[in-house]
C-alpha positions as a Markdown table, in Angstrom:
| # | Residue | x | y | z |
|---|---|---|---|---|
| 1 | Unk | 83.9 | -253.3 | 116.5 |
| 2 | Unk | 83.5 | -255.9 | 113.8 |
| 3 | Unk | 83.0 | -253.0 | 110.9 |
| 4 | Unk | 86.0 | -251.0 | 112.4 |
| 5 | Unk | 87.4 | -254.3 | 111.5 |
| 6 | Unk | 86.3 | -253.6 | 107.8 |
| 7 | Unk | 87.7 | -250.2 | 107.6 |
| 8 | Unk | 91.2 | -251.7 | 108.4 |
| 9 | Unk | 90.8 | -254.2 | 105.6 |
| 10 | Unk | 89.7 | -252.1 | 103.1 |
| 11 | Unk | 92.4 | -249.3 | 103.7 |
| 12 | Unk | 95.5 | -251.2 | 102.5 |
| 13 | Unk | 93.6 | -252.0 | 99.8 |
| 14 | Unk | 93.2 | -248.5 | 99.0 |
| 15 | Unk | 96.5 | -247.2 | 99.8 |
| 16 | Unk | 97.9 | -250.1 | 97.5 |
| 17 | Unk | 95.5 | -249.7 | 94.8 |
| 18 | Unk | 97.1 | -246.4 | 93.2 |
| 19 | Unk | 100.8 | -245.4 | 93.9 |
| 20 | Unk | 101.0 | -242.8 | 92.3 |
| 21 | Unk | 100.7 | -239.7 | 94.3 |
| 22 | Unk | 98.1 | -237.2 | 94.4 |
| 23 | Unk | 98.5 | -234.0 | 95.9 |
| 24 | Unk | 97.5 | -230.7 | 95.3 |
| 25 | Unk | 98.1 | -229.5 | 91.7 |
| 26 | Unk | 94.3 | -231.1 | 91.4 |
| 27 | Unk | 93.2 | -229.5 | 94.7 |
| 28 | Unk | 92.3 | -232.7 | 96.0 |
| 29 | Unk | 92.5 | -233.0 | 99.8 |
| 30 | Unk | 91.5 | -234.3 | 103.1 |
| 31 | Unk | 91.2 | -231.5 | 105.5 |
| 32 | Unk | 89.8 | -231.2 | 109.4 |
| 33 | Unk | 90.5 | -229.9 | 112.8 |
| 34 | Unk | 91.5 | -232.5 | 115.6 |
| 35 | Unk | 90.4 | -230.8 | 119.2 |
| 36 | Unk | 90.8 | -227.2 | 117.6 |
| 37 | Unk | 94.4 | -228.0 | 115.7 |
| 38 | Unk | 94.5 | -228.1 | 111.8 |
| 39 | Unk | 95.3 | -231.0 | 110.2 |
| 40 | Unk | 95.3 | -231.4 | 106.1 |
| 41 | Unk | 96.7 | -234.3 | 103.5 |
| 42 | Unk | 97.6 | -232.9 | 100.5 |
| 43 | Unk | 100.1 | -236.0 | 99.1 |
| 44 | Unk | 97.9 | -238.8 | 98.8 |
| 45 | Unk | 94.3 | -238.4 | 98.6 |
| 46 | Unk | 92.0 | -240.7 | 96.7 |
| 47 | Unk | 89.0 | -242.1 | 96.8 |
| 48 | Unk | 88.2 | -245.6 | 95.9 |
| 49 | Unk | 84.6 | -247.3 | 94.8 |
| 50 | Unk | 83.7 | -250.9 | 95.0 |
| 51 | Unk | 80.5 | -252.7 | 94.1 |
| 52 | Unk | 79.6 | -256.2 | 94.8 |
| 53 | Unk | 76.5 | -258.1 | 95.0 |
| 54 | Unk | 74.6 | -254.9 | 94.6 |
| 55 | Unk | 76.5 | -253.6 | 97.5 |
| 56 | Unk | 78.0 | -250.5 | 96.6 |
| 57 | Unk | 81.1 | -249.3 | 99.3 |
| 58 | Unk | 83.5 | -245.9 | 98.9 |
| 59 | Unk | 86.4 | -245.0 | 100.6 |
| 60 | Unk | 88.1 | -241.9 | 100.7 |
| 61 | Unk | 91.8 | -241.5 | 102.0 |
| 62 | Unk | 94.0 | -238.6 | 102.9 |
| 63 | Unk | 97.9 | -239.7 | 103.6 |
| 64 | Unk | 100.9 | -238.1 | 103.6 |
| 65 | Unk | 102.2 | -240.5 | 101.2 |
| 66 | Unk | 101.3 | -244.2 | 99.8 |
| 67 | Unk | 102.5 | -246.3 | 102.3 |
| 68 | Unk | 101.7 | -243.8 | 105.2 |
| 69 | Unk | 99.9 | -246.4 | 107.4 |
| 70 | Unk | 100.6 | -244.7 | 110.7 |
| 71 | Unk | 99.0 | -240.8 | 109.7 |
| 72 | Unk | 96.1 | -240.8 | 107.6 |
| 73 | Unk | 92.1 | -239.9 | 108.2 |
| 74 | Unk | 90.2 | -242.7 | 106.1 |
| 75 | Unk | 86.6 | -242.4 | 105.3 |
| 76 | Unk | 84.5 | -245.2 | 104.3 |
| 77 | Unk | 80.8 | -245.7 | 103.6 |
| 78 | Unk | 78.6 | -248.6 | 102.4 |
| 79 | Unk | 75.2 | -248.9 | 101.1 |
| 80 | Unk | 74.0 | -251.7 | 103.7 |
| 81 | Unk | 71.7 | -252.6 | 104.6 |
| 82 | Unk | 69.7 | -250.3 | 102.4 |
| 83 | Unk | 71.3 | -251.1 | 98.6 |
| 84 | Unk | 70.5 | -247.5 | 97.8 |
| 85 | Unk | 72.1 | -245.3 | 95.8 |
| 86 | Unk | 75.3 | -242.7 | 97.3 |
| 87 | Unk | 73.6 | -239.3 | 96.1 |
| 88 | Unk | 75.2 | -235.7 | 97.5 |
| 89 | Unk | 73.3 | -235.5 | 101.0 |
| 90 | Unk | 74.2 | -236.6 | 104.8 |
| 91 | Unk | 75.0 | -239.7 | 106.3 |
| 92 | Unk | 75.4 | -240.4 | 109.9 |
| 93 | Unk | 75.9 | -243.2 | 112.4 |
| 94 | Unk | 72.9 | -243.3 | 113.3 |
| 95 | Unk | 71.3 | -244.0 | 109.8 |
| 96 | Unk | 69.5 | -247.7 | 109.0 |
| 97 | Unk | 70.2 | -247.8 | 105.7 |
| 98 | Unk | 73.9 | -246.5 | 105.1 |
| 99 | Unk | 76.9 | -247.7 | 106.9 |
| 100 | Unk | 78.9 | -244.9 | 108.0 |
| 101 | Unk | 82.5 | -245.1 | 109.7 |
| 102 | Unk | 85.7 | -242.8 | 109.9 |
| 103 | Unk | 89.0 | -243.7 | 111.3 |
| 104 | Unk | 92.2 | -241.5 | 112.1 |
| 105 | Unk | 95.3 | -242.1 | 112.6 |
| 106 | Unk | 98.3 | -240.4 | 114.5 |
| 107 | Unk | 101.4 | -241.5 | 115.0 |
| 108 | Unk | 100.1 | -245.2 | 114.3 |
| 109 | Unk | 97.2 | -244.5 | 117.5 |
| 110 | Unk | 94.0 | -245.3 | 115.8 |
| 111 | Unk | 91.0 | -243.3 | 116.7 |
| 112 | Unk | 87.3 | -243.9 | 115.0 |
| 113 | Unk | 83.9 | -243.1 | 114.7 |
| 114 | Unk | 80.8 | -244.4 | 113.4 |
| 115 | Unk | 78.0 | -246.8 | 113.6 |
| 116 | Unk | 79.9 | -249.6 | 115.2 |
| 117 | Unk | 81.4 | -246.9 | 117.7 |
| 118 | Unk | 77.2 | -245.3 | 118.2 |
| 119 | Unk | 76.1 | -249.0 | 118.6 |
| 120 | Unk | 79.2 | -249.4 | 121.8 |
| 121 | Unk | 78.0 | -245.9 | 123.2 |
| 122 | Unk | 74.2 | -247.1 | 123.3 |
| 123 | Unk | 74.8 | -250.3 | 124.5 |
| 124 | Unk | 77.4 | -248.7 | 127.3 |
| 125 | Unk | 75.1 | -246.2 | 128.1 |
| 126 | Unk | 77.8 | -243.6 | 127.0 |
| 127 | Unk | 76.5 | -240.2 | 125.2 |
| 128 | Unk | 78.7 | -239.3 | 122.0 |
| 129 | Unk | 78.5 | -235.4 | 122.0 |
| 130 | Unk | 79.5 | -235.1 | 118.4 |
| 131 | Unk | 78.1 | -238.3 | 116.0 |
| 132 | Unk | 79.8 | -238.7 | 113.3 |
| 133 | Unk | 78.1 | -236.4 | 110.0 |
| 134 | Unk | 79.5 | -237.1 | 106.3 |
| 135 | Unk | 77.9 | -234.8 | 104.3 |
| 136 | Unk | 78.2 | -235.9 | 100.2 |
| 137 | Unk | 77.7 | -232.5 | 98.2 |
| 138 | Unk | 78.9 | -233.4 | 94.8 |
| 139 | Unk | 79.9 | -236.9 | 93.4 |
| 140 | Unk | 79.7 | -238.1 | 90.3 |
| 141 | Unk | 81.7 | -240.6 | 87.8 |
| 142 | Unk | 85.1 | -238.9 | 88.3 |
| 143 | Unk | 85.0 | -237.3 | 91.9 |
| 144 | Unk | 83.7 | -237.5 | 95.7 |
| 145 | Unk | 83.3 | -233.9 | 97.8 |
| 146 | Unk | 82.3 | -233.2 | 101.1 |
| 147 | Unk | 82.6 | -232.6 | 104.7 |
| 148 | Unk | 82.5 | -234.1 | 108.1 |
| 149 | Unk | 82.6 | -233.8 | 111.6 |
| 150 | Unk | 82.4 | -236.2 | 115.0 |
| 151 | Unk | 83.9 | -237.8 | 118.4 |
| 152 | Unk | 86.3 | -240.2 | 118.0 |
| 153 | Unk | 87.4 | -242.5 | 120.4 |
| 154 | Unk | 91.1 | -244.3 | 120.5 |
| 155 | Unk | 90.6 | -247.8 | 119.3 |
| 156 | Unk | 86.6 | -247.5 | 119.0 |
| 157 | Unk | 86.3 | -247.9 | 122.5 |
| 158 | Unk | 83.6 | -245.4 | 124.2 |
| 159 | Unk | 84.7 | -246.3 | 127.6 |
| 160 | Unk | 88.2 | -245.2 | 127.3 |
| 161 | Unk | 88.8 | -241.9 | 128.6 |
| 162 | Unk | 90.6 | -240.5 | 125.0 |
| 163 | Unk | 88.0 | -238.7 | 122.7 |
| 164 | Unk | 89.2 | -236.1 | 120.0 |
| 165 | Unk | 86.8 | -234.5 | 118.1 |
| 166 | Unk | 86.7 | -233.7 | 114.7 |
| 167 | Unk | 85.1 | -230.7 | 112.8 |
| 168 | Unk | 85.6 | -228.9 | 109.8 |
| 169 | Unk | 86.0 | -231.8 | 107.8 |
| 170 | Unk | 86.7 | -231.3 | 104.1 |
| 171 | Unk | 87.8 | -233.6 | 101.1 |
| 172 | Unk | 87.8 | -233.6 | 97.4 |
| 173 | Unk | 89.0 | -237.0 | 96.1 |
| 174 | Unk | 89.4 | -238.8 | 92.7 |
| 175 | Unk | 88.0 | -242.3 | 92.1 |
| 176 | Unk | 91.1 | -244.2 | 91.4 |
């Protein structure tokens, strides 16, 4: 739970670090089914990169506007404990090197997925159907693109009875 911790840090940051909106005359969007039902941010989608100490961390957000803090889908991913490199390819909860975590909100209920979330399951003894999957295909100095997919559980917690799961995951964000 401590890195789901991280991911609500790091998101005001983001949604304060640019206020000017972003929407769709660039195409760039968050998009994804919850339980079947299409969901897709359009306003305020951007993506945000951070290096310190050799860490390297990005985090991509889909809003329906800048100060939306009760309906977003944020994604974030860090480089520990591995220091390497984000390159187009997959990264899921379950990897050693990358740290991998996801959080929705609706209707200020928070849902999330990820590492922290696997870590719960496995020491609960509770199978997670659907890990969580980013998949980077193209990034580069200017741009983040991918997809992703997975469980996620209302406040982290595995033992609760409220899962939704996520497919068809899609952004396109702009480093801001």
């Amino acid at each position: 739970m401590k890195i789901i911790s991280v991911v609500a840090l790091v998101l005001p940051v983001v949604f304060g670090s640019c206020s000017k909106e972003h929407g769709s005359d660039e195409n760039y969007h968050v998009s994804f089914a919850v339980d079947g039902v299409s969901k897709t941010y359009t306003a305020h989608v951007l993506a945000h990169r951070d290096t310190t100490a050799g860490y390297f961390s990005i985090t991509i957000l889909g809003a329906n506007s800048a100060t939306s803090f009760d309906n977003y889908m944020g994604i974030y991913l860090d480089n520990s404990p591995g220091h390497g490199n984000f390159i187009a390819g997959q990264y899921a909860d379950n990897s050693t090197t990358f740290t991998v975590l996801t959080n929705y909100t609706n209707n200020s209920i928070e849902y999330d997925a990820g590492q922290s979330v696997a870590d719960d399951a496995a020491t609960y003894n509770v199978t997670i159907a659907h890990h969580l999957k980013v998949v980077i295909t193209s990034i580069d100095k200017n741009t983040v693109r991918g997809t992703f997919s997975g469980d996620h559980y209302k406040d982290g917690d595995v033992r609760g009875t409220t899962k939704l799961n996520i497919t068809n995951g899609d952004f396109y964000a702009k480093f801001q």
